[in-house]
Backbone as CSV, one residue per row, in Angstrom:
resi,resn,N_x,N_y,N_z,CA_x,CA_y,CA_z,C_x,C_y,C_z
1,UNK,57.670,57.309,104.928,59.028,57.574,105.366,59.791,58.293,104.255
2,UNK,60.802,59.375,104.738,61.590,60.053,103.643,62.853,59.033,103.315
3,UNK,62.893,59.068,102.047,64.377,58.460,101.519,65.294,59.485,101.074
4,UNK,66.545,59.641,101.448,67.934,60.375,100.522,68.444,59.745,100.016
5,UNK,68.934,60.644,99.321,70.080,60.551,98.090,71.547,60.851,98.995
6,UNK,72.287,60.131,99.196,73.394,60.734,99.765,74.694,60.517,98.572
7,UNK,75.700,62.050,98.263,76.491,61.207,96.978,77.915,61.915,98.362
8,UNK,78.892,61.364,97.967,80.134,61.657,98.716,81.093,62.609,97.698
9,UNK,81.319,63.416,98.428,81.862,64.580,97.514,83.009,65.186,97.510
10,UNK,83.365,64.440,98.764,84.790,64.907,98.891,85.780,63.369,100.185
11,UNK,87.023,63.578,99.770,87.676,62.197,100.120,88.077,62.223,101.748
12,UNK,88.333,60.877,102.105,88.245,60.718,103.983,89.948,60.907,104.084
13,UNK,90.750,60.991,103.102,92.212,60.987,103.493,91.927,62.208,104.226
14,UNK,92.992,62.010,105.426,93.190,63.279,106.028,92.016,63.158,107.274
15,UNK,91.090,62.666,107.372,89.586,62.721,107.996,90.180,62.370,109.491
16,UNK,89.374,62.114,110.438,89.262,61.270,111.905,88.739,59.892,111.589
17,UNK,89.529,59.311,112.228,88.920,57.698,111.976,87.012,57.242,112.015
18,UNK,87.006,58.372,113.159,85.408,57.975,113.427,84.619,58.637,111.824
19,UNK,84.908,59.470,111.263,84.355,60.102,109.927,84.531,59.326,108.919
20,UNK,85.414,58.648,108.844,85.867,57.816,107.984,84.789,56.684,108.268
21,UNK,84.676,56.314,109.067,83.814,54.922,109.740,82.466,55.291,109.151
22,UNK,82.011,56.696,109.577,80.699,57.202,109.127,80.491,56.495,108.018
23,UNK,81.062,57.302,106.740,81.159,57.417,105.804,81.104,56.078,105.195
24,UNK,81.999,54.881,105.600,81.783,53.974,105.305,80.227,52.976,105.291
25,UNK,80.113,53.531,106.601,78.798,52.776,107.206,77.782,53.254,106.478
26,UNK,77.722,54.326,105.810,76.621,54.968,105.168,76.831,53.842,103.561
27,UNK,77.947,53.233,103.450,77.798,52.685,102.261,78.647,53.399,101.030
28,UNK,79.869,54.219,101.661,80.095,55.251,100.335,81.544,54.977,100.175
29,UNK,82.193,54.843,99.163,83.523,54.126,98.761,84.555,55.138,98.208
30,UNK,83.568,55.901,97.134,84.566,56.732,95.953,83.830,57.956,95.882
31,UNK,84.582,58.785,95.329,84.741,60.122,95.867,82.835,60.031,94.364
32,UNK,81.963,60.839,94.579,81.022,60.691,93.571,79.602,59.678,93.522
33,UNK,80.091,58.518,94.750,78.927,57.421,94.355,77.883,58.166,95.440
34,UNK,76.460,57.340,94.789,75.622,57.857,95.826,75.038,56.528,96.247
35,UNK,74.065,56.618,97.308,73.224,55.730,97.906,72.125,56.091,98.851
36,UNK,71.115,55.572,98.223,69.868,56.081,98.955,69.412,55.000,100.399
37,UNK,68.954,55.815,101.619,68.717,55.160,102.451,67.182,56.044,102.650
38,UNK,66.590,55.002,104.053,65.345,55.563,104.721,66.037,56.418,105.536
39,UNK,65.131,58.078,105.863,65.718,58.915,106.776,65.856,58.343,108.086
40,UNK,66.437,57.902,108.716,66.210,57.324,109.820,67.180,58.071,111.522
41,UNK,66.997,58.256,113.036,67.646,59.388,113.039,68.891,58.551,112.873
42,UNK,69.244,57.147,113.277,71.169,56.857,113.078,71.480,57.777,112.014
43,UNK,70.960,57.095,110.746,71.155,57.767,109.873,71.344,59.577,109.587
44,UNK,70.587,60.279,110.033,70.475,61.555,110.019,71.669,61.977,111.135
45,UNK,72.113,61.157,112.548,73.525,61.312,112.659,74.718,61.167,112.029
46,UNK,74.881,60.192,111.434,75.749,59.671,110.506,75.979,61.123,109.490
47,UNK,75.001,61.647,108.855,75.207,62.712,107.984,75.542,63.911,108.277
48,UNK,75.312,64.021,109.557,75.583,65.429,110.272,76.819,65.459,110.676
49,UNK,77.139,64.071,110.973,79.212,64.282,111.651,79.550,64.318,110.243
50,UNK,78.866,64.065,108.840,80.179,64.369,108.429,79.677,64.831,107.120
51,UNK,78.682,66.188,106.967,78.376,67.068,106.483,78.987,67.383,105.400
52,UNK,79.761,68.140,105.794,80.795,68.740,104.662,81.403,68.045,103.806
53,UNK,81.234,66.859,104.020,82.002,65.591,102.686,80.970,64.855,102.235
54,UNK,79.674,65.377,102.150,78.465,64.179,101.481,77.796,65.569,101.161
55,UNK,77.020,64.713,100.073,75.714,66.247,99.293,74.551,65.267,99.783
56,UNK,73.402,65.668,100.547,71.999,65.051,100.873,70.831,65.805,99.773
57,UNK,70.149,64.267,99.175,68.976,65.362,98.565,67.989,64.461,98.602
58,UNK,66.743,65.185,98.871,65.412,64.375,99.396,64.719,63.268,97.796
59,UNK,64.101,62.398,97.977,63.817,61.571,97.109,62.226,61.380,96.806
């Protein structure tokens, strides 16, 4: 199974509640932290709504 690196790169002020939720659910707090999960597809949804505010890198 593939694992990522997901780091959050930019902040949810301003966001849609549901992006914000993402973001949370993925485990990510402050603008910089990362956390690695199994690719999984929830997961690989989760990253796609909210793209542009997380950096993904394979492990």
């Amino acid at each position: 199974m593939k694992k990522v690196r997901i780091t959050l790169i930019k902040g949810t002020v301003r966001r849609l509640p549901v992006h914000r939720a993402n973001v949370k659910a993925l485990g990510l707090r402050k603008i910089g932290q990362s956390v690695e999960h199994v690719l999984t597809p929830s997961i690989q949804g989760m990253i796609n709504a909210v793209a542009d505010m997380v950096k993904v890198e394979e492990i």
